[in-house]
Residue frames relative to the residue before (quaternion, step in Angstrom):
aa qw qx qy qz dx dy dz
X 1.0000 0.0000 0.0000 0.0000 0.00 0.00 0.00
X 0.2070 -0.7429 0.5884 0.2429 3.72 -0.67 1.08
X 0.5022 -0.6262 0.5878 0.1008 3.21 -1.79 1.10
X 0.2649 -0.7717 0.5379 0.2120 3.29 -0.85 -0.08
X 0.0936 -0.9150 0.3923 0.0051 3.33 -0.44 1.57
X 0.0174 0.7628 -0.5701 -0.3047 3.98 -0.19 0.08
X 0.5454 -0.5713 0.5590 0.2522 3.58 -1.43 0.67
X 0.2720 -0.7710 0.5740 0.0456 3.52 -1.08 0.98
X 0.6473 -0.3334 0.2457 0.6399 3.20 1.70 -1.23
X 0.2817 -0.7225 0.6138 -0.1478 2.71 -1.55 1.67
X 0.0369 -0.9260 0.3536 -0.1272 3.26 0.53 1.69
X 0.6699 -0.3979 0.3984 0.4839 3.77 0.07 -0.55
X 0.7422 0.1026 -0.1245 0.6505 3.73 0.15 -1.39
X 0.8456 0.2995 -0.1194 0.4255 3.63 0.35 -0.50
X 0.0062 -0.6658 0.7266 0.1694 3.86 -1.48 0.48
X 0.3847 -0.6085 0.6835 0.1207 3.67 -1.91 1.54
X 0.0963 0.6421 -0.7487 0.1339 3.88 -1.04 0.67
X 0.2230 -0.5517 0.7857 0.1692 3.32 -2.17 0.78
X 0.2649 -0.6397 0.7076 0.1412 3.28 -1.41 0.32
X 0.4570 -0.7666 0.4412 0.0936 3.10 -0.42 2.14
X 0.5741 0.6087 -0.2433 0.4906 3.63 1.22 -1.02
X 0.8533 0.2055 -0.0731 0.4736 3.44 -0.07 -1.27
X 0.5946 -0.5847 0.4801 0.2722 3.88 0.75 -0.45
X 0.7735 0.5010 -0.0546 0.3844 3.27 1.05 -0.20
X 0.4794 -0.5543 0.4858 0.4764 4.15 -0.77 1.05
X 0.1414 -0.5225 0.8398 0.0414 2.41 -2.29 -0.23
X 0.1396 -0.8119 0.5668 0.0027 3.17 -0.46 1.22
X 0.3459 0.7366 -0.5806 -0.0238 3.81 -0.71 -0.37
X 0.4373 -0.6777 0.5364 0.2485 2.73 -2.04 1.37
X 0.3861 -0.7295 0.5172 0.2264 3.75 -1.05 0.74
X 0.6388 -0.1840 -0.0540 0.7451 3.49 1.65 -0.59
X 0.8147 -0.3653 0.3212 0.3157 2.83 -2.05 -0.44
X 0.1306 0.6365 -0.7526 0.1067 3.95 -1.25 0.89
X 0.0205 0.6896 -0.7239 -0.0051 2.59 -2.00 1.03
X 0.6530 0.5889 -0.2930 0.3754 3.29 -1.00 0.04
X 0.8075 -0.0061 0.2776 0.5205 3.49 -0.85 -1.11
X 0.6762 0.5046 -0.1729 0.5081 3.70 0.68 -1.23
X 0.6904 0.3641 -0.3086 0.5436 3.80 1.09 -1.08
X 0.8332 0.2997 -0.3218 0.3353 3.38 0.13 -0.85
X 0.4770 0.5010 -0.5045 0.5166 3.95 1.28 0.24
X 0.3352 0.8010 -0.3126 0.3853 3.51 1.24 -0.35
X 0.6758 0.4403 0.1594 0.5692 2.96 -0.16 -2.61
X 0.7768 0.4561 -0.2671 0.3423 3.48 0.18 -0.44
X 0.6041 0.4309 -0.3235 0.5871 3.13 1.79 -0.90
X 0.5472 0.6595 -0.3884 0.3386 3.76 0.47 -0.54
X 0.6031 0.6028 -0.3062 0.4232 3.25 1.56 -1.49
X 0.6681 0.4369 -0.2571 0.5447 3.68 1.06 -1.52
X 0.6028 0.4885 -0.5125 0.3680 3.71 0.70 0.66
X 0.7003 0.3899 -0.2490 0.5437 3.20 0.99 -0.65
X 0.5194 0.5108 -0.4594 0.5082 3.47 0.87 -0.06
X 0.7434 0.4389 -0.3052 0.4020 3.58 0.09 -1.19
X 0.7656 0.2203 -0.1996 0.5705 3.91 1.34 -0.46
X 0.6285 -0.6746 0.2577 0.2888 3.26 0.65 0.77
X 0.3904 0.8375 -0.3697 0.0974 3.50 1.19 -0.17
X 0.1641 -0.7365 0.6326 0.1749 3.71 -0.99 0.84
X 0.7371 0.1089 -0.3980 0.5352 3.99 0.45 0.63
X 0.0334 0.7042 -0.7086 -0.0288 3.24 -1.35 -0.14
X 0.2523 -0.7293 0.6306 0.0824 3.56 -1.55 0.80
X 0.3319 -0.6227 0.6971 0.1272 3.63 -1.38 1.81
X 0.0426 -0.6387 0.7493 0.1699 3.92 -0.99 0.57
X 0.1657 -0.7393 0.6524 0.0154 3.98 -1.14 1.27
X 0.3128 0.6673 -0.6628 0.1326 4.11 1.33 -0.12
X 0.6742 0.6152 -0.3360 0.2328 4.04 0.23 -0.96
X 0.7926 0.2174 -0.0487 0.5676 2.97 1.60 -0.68
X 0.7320 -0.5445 0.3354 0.2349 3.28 -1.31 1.29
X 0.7087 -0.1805 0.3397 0.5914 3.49 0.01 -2.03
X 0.3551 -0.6494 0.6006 0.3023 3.64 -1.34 0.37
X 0.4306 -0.5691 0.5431 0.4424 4.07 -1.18 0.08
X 0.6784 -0.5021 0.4296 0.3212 3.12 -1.76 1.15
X 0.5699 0.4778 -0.3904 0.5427 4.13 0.76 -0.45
X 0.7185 0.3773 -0.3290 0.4828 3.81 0.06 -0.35
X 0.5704 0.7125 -0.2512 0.3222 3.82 1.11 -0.36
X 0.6024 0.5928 -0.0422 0.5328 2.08 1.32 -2.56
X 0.7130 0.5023 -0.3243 0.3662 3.68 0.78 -1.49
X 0.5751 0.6274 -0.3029 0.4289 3.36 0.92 -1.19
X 0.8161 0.0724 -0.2969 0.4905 3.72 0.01 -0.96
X 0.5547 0.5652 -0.4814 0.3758 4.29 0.45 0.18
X 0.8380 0.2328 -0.0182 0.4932 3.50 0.89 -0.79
X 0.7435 0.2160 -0.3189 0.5467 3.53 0.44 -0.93
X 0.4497 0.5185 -0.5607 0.4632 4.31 0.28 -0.45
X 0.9508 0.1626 -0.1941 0.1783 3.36 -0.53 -0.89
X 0.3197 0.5781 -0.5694 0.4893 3.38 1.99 0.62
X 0.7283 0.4676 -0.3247 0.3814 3.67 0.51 -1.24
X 0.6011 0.4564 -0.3503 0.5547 3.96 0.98 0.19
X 0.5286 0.4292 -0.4676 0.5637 3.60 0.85 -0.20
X 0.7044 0.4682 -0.2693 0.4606 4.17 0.66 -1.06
X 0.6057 -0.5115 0.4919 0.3599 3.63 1.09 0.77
X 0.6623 0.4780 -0.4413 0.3718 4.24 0.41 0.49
X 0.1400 -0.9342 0.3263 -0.0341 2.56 -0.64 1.69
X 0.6706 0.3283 -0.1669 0.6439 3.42 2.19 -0.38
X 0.0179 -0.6507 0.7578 0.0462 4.03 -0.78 0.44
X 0.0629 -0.6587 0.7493 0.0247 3.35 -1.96 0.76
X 0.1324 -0.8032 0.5784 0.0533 3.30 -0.85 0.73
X 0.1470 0.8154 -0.5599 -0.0096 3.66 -0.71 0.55
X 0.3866 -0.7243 0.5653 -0.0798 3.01 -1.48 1.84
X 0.7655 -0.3983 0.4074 0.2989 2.58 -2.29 0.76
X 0.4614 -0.6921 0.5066 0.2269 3.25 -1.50 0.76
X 0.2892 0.7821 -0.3619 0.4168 3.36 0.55 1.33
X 0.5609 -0.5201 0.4670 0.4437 3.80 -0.39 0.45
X 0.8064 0.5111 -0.0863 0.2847 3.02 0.26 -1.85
X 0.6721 0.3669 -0.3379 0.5472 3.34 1.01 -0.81
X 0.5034 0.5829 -0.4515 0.4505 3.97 1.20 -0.98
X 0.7840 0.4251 -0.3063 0.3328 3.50 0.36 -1.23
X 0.5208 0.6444 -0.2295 0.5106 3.66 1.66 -1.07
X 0.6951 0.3402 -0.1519 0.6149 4.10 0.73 -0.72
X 0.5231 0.5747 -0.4280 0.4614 3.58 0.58 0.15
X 0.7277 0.4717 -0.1276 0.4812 3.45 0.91 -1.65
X 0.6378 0.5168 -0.3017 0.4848 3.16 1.46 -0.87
X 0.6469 0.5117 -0.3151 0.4695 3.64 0.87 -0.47
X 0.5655 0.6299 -0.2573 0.4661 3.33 1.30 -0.55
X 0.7289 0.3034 -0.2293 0.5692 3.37 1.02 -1.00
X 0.6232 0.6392 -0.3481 0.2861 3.78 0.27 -0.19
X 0.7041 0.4639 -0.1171 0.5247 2.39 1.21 -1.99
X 0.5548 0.4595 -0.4253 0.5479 3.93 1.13 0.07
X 0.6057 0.6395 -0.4404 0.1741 3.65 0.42 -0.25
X 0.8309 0.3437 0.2446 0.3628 3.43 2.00 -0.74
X 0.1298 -0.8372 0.4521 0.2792 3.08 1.46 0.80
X 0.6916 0.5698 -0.2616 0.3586 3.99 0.65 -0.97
X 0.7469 0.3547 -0.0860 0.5559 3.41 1.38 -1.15
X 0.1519 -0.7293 0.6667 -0.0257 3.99 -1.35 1.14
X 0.1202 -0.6930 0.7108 0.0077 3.27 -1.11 0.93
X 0.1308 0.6872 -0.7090 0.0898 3.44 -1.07 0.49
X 0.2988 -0.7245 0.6134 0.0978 3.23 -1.89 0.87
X 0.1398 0.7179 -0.6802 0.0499 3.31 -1.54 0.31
X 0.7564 -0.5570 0.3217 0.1186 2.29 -2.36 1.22
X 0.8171 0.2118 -0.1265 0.5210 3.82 1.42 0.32
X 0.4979 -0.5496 0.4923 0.4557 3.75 -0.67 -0.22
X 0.5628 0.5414 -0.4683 0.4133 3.47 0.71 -0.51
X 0.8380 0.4839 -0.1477 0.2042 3.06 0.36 -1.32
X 0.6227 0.4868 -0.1814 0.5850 2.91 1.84 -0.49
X 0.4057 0.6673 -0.4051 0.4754 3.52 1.65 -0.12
X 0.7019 0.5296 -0.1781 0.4418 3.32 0.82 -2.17
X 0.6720 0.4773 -0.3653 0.4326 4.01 0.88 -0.80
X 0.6456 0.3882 -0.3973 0.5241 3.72 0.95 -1.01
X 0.6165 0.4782 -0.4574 0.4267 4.03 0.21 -0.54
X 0.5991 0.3560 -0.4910 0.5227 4.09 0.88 -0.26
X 0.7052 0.4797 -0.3359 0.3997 4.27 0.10 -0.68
């Protein structure tokens, strides 16, 4: 079923989209950033969902392999719980079809989804699917 999306921003490492249907970003990396670059990144996304109020939202990672263990580490110590203070309460994340990235988003769901009794992360193997989980929450 096609969704209707409107673009927010279409950057280099990254493209911003609402889903008009469900209420909700869409994030996707286009390539790899770490460091500085990911988390100014991750940071602008936040002031998306802040600025529209969103309690789920979906990272697509197919473009990219693995994040570094600093950008991880950053994600569930710092960004998770700014984005629970902003009333978000579900993230979905969906990877590359690849061992590695399957195995690489797993851990990542692991750590997030510990960051927050209030807040769940979960991953999957498409946008659909991870569309269909935030539309059950």
């Amino acid at each position: 079923m096609a969704r209707s999306m409107t673009l927010i921003e279409d950057a280099d490492a990254y493209t911003a989209e609402w889903d008009d249907e469900l209420d909700i970003p869409v994030f996707t990396w286009d390539e790899y950033t770490a460091g500085e670059t990911f988390r100014e990144t991750a940071r602008k996304w936040e002031a998306v969902m802040e600025e529209r109020d969103a309690e789920k939202y979906i990272v697509n990672t197919e473009s990219v392999t693995a994040h570094e263990d600093a950008d991880k580490r950053w994600l569930a110590e710092t960004w998770v719980p700014d984005l629970v203070d902003l009333g978000v309460r579900y993230g979905a994340g969906v990877y590359a079809d690849s061992a590695i990235a399957s195995m690489e988003m797993e851990e990542v769901e692991e750590s997030m989804s510990a960051v927050h009794p209030d807040y769940e992360f979960r991953v999957f193997a498409s946008d659909e699917e991870a569309k269909s989980w935030l539309d059950d929450q």
